[in-house]
C-alpha positions as CSV (number, residue, x, y, z in Angstrom):
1,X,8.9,36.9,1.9
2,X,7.0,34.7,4.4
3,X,8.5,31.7,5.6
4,X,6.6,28.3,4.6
5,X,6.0,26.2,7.7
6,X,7.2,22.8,7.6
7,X,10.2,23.0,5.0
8,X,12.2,20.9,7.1
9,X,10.4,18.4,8.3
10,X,10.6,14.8,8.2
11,X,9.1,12.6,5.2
12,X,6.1,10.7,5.6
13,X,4.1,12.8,7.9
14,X,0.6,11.5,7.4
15,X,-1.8,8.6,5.6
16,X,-2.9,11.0,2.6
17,X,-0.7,12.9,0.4
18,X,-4.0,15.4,-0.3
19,X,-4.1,16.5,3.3
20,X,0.0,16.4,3.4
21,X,2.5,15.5,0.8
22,X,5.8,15.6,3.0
23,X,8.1,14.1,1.4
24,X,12.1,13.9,1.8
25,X,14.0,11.6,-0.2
26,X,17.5,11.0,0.5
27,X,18.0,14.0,2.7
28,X,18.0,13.6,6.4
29,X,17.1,16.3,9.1
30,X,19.3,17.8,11.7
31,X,18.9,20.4,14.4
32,X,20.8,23.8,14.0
33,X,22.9,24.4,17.2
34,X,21.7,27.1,19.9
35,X,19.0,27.6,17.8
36,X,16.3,25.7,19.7
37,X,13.6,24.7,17.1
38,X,15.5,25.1,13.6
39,X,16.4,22.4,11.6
40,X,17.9,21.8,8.3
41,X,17.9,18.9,5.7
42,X,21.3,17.8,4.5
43,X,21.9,15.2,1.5
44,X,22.9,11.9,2.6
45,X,26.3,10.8,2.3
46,X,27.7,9.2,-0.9
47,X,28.8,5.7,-1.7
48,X,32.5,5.7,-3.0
49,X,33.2,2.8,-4.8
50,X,35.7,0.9,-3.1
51,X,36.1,-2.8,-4.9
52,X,34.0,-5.2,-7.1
53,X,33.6,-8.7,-6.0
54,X,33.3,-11.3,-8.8
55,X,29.9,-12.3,-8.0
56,X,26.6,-10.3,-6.8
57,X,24.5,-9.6,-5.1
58,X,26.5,-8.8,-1.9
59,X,23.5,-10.5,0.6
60,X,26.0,-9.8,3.6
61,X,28.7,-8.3,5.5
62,X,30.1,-8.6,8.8
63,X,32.9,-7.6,10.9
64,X,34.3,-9.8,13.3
65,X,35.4,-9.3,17.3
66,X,38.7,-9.5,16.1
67,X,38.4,-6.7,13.8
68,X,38.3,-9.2,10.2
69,X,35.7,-8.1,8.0
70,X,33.5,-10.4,5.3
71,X,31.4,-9.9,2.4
72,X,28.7,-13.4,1.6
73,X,28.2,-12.9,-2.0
74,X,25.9,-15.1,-4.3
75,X,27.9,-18.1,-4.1
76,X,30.9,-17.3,-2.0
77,X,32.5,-15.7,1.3
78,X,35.4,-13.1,0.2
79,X,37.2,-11.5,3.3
80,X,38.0,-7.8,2.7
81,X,40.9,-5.8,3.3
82,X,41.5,-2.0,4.2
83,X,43.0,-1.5,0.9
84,X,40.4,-2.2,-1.4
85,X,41.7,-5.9,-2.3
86,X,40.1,-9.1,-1.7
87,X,40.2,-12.9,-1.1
88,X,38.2,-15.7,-1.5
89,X,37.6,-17.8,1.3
90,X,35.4,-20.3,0.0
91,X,32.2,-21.4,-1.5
92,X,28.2,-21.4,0.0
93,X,25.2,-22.5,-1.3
94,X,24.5,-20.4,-4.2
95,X,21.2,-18.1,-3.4
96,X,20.4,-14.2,-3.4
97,X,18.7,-14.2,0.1
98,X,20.1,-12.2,2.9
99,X,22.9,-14.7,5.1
100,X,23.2,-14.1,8.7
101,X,26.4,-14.1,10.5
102,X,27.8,-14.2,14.2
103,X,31.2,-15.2,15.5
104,X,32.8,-16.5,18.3
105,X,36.1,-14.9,18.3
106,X,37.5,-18.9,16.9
107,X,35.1,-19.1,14.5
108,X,32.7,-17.2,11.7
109,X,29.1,-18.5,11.9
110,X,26.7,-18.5,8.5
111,X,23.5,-18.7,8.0
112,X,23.2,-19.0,4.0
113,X,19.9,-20.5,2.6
114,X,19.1,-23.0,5.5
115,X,22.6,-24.5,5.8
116,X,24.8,-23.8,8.4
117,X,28.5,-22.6,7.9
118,X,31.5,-22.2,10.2
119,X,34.7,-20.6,9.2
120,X,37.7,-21.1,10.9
121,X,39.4,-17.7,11.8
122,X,42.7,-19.0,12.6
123,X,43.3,-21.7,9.8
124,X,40.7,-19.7,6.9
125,X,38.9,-22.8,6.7
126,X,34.8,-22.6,5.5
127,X,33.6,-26.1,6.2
128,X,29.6,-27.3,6.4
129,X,27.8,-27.4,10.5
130,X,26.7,-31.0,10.6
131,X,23.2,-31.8,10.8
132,X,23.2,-33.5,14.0
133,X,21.5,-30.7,15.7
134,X,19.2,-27.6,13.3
135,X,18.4,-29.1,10.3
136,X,17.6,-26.0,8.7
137,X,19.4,-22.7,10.1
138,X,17.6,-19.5,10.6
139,X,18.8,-16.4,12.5
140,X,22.6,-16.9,14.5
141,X,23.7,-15.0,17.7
142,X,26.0,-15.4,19.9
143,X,25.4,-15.2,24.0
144,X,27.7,-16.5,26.8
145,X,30.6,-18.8,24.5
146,X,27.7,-20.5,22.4
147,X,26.1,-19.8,19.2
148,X,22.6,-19.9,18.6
149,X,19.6,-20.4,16.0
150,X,16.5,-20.8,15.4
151,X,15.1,-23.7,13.2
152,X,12.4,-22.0,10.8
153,X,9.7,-24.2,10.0
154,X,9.4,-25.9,13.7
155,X,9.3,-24.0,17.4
156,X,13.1,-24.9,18.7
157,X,15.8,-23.0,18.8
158,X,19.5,-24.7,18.8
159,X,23.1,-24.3,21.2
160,X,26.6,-25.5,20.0
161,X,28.2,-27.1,22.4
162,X,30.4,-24.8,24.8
163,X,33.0,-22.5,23.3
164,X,32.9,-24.6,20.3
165,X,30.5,-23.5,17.1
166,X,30.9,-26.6,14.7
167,X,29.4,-29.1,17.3
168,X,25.7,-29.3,17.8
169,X,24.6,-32.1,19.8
170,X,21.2,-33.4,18.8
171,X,19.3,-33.0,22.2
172,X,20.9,-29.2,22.5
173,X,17.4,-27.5,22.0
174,X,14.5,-25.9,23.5
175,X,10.9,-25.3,21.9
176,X,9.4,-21.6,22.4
177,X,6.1,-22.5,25.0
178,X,4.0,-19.6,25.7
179,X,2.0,-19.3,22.4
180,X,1.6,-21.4,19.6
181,X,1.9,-19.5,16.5
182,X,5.5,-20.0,14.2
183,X,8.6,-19.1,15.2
184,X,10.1,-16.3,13.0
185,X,13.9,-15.5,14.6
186,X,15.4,-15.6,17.7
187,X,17.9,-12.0,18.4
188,X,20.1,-11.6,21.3
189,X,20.1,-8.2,23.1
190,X,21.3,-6.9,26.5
191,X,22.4,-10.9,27.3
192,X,18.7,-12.1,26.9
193,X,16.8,-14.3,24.1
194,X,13.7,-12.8,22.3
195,X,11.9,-15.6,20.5
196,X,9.1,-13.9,17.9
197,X,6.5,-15.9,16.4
198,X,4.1,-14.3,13.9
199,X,2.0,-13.2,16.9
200,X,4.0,-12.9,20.2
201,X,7.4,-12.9,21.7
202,X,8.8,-15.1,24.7
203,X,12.0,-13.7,26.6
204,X,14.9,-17.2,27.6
205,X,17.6,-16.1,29.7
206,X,21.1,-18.2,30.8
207,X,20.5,-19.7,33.5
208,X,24.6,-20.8,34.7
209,X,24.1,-24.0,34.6
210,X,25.7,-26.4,31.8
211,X,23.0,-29.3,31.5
212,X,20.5,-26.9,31.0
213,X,22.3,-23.8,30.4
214,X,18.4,-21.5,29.7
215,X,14.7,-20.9,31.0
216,X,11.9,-18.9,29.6
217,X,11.5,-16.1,31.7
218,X,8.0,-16.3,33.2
219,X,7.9,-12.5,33.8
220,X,8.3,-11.1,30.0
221,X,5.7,-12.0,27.5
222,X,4.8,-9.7,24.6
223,X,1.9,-9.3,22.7
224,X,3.9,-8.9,19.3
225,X,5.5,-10.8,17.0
226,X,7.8,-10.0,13.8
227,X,6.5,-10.1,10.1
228,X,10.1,-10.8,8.6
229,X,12.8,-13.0,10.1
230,X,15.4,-10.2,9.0
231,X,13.8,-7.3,9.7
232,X,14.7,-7.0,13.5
233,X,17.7,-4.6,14.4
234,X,19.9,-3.6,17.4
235,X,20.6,0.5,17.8
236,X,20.5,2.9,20.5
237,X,21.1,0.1,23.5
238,X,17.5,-1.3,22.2
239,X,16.1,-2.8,19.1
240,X,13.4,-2.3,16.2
241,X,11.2,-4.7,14.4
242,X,8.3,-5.1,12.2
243,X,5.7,-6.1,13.8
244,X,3.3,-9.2,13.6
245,X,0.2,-9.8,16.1
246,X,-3.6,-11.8,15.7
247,X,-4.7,-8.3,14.7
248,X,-2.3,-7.9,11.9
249,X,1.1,-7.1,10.6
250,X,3.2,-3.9,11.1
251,X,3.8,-1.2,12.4
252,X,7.3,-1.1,13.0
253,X,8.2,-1.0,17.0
254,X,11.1,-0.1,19.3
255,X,11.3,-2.1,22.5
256,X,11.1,0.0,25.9
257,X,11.9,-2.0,28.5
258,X,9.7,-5.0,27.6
259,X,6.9,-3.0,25.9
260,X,7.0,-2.1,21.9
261,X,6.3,1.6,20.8
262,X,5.5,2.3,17.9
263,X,7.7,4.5,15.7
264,X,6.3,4.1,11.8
265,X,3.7,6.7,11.0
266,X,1.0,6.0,9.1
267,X,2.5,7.1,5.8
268,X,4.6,4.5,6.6
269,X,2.7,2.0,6.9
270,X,0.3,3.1,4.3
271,X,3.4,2.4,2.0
272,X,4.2,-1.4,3.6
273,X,0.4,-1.6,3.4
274,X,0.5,-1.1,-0.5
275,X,3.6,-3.7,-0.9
276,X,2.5,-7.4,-1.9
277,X,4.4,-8.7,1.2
278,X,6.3,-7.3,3.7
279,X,8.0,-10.6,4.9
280,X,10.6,-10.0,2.9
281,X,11.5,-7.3,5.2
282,X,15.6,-6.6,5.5
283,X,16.7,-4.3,8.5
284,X,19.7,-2.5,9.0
285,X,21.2,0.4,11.3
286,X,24.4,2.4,10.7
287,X,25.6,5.8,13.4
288,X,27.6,8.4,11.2
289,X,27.6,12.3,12.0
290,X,26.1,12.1,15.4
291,X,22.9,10.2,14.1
292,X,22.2,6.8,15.0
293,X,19.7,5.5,11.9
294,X,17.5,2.3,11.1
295,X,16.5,1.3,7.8
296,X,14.3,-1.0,6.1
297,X,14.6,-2.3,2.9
298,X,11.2,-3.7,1.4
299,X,12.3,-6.0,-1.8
300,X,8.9,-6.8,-2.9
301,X,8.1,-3.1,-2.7
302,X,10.6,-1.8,-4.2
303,X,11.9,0.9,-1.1
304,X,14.1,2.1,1.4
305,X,12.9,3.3,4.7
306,X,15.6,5.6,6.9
307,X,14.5,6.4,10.9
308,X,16.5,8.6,12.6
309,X,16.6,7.0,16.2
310,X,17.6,10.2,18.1
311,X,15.1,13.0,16.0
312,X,12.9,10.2,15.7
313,X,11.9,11.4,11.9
314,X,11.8,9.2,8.8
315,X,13.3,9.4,5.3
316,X,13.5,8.0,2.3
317,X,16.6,6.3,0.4
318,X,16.0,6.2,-3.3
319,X,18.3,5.1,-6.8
320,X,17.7,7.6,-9.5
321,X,17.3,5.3,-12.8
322,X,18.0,6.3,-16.2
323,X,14.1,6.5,-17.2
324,X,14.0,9.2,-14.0
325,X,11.6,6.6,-12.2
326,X,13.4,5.9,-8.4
327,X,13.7,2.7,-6.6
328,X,14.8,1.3,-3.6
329,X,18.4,1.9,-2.1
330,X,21.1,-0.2,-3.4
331,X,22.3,-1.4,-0.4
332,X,20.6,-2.7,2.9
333,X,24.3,-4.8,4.0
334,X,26.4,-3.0,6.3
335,X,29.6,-3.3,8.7
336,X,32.0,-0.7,10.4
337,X,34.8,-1.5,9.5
338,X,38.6,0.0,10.5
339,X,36.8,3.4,10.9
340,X,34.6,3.2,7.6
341,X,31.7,2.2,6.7
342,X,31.1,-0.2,4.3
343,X,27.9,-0.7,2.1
344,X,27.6,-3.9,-0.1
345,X,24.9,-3.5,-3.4
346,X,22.2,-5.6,-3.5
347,X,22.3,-5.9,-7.3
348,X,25.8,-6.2,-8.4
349,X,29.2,-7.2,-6.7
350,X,30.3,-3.6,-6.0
351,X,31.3,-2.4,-2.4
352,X,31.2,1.4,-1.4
353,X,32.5,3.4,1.4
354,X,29.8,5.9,2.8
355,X,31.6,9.3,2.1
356,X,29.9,13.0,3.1
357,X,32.3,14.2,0.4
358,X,31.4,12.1,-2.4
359,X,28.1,13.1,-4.0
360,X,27.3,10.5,-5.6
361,X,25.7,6.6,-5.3
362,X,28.7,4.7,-6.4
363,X,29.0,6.8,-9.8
364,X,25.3,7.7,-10.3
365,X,23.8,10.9,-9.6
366,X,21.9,11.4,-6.0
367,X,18.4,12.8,-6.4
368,X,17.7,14.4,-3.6
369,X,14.2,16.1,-3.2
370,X,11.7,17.7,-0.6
371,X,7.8,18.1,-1.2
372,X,6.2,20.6,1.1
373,X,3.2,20.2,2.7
374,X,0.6,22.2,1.1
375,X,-0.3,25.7,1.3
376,X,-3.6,27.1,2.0
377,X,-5.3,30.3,2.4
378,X,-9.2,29.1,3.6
379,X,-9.8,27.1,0.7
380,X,-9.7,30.3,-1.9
381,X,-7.2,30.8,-4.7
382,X,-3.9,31.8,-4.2
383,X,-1.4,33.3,-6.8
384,X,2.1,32.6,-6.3
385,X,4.3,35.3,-6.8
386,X,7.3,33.3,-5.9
387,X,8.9,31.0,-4.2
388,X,12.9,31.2,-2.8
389,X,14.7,28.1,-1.4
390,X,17.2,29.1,1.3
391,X,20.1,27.0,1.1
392,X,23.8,26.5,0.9
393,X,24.5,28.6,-2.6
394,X,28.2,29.0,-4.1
395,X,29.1,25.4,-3.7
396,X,29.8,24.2,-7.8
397,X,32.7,22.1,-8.2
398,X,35.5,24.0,-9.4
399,X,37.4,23.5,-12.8
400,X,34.5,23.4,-15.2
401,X,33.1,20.3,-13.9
402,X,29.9,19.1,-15.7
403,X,27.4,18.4,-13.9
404,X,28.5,20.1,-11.0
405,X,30.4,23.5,-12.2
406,X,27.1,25.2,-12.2
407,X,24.5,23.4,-10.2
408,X,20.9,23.8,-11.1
409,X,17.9,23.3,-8.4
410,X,14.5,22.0,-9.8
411,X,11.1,23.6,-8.7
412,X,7.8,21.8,-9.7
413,X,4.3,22.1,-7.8
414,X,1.3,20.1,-7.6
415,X,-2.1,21.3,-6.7
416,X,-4.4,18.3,-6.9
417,X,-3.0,16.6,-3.6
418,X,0.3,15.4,-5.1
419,X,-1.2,13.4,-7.7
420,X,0.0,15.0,-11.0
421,X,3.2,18.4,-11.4
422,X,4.0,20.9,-13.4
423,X,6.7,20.9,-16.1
424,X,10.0,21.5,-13.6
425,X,11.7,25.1,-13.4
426,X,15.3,25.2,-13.3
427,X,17.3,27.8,-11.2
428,X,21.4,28.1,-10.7
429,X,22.5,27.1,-6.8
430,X,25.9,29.2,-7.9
431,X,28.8,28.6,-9.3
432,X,31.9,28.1,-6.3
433,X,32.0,31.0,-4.3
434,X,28.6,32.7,-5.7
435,X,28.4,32.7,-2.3
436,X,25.4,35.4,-2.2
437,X,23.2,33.9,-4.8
438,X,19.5,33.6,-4.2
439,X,17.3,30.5,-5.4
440,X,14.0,32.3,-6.3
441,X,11.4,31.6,-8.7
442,X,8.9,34.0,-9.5
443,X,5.3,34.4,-11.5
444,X,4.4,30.8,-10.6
445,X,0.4,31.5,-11.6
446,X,-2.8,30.7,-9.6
447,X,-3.6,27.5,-7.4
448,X,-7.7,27.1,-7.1
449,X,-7.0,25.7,-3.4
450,X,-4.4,24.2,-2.4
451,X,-0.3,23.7,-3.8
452,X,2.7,21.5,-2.7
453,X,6.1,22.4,-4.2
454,X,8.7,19.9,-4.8
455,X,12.4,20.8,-5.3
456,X,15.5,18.6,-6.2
457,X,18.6,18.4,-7.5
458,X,21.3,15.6,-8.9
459,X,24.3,17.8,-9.3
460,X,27.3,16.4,-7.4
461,X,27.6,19.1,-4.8
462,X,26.8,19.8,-0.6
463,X,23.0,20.0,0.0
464,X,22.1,22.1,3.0
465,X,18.9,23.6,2.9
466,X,17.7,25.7,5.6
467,X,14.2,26.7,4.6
468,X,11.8,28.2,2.0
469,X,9.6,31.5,1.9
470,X,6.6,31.6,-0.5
471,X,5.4,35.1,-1.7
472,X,1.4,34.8,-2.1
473,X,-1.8,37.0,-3.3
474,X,-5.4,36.5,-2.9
475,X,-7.2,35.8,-6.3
């Protein structure tokens, strides 16, 4: 049976589902070893639960340089421990925004809402930042013993005082110079300050001495700015951003050097370009299995966008509701903590551990699915004698487990360009040990140009699938 090109591919490949429908939806693509050119798409790993927090949404979490990690909830700050217990550590201003945090190795910086927040890491005291200095808080880094923000709504950005987070004198500020559009953020990377507007970016560097402790680098000026104040990133000894400029916003960038390449495709951005706004943009990266991945989460839009840093290919992140419809991941907060990940949901007070064995999101089923690009013969009609998916058979979980004891893989096709698909097929995957068992569908009728095929499952089991052959006949 010939093989179909393009099985394993990434998802969102191009602008119009009708010339290509690629999609992959919480699966991620990884190169087969020794054999140059051959991939195969793995399901993403599980979120275990882990604890429940009394309040929700979990709008941050942070580990700190002395190894404490923290969970900003709704209304308060919780530290977490490696046992799956709790404490509360104090209350911030109640608000479902993403929070920002930083530390000093003394102290916890927050950004909740506007107000500033300092947490005392050797007494657990959460006190207020006096408004001597920002009046409203926007992004927080750290760089060279001082913390820093930006001050959304004006062009300055803001310096504690030396080695000392809670004091902010009231002259400790500079104003971004080189363009006049709005200040988004400020973010720290490889010891040197990016200031974004909506249009541009300005680089400030430490300059050693005390009164005046940073310049504006005269050399580095770029042509972009960022659409969201959260959706800029660190990963892979660089960072990634959506993008803002006088021409318009998106796509999303990587910074090389001091230039920005662009690494959405135009699926993509067709996507953000559907969304009501994008500048609710929240960005995240996480490295697990030898990937290093970036993520967007669009709440406006309703989805998840995964980017694979090292393959450079995109994926999707998807919740599986009850009425079958799918919607954005329910996470986009993340720390690395004692050797574990840690996910916090954006809807509820619930805190997972990613885990490759658990297959499942918290205890939900993962719907993970692949639609092919299409196949063509010349514009004439095909038949479809059948169609196999190669994959990882034999793996059902063993005791009788339902779902799971048997899994079953879905086949449905489309050929109008992705737009409507057939009633789904069901095959078994095998039960454990079925080692041998072959996914195949057969008698599939007659396509007048063009078909995609879509297959998925939600059984709590490994996905691997290597590829898939199609068997086809003129007329």
């Amino acid at each position: 049976m010939p093989q179909l090109p393009g099985f394993c591919s990434p998802s969102g490949a191009v602008r119009s589902a009708a010339v290509d429908a690629s999609r992959s939806i919480n699966l991620y693509l990884e190169e087969v070893p020794n054999q140059r050119g051959a991939y195969v798409l793995y399901g993403m790993p599980g979120l275990r639960p882990w604890l429940q927090l009394p309040s929700a949404p979990v709008r941050g979490l942070y580990e700190t340089t002395t190894a404490r990690t923290f969970a900003v909830t709704s209304t308060s700050l919780y530290e977490l421990f490696s046992g799956g217990t709790f404490l509360a550590r104090g209350t911030v201003h109640t608000g479902t925004a993403p929070v920002f945090l930083t530390d000093n190795g003394t102290h916890l910086v927050l950004s909740v809402d506007g107000l500033g927040y300092s947490y005392a890491l050797a007494t657990d005291t959460l006190t207020a930042l006096p408004l001597t200095g920002p009046q409203t808080f926007g992004r927080v880094a750290y760089l060279d013993q001082r913390i820093l923000t930006n001050e959304p709504g004006t062009s300055r950005f803001w310096y504690s005082e030396l080695g000392d987070a809670t004091t902010w004198p009231p002259l400790n500020f500079y104003a971004v110079e080189g363009r006049a559009d709005p200040l988004v953020t400020l973010f720290v990377d490889h010891r040197e300050i990016f200031l974004a507007g909506t249009q541009t970016m300005e680089m400030w560097v430490p300059t050693g001495d005390a009164l005046a402790p940073y310049a504006r680098s005269s050399s580095v000026f770029i042509e972009q700015g960022i659409a969201a104040p959260a959706s800029v990133v660190a990963a892979n000894n660089t960072f990634y951003f959506l993008g803002g400029s006088a021409r318009g916003q998106g796509p999303i960038w990587r910074l090389e050097g001091y230039t920005p390449r662009r690494v959405s495709t135009s699926a993509v951005e067709t996507a953000m370009g559907t969304m009501p706004t994008v500048g609710d943009a929240v960005a995240f990266s996480a490295s697990w299995g030898g990937h290093s991945w970036v993520g967007w989460y669009f709440p406006t839009g309703n989805q998840t966008w995964l980017f694979d840093t090292n393959l450079e290919s995109w994926t999707e992140l998807a919740d599986l509701e009850e009425d079958g419809s799918l919607h954005a991941f329910r996470s986009y907060t993340h720390a690395y903590s004692a050797g574990e990940h840690v996910w916090g949901s954006r809807a509820s007070g619930d805190v997972y551990l990613w885990d490759d064995r658990w297959y499942r999101y918290g205890t939900d089923p993962i719907y993970r699915a692949r639609i092919t690009p299409h196949v063509r013969q010349d514009q004439q009609p095909v038949r479809y004698a059948a169609f196999e998916l190669v994959m990882q058979a034999g793996v059902g979980l063993d005791g009788g487990v339902v779902p799971g004891a048997d899994p079953q893989v879905m086949l449905a096709w489309s050929d109008d360009g992705g737009e409507a698909w057939s009633y789904p097929l069901w095959r078994s995957a095998g039960p454990l040990g079925r080692r041998e068992r072959r996914v195949v569908w057969r008698r599939l009728g007659r396509a007048p140009t063009t078909r995609a095929f879509k297959v998925a499952m939600t059984d709590p089991v490994p996905t691997a699938w290597l590829g898939a052959s199609v068997e086809v006949a003129s007329g």
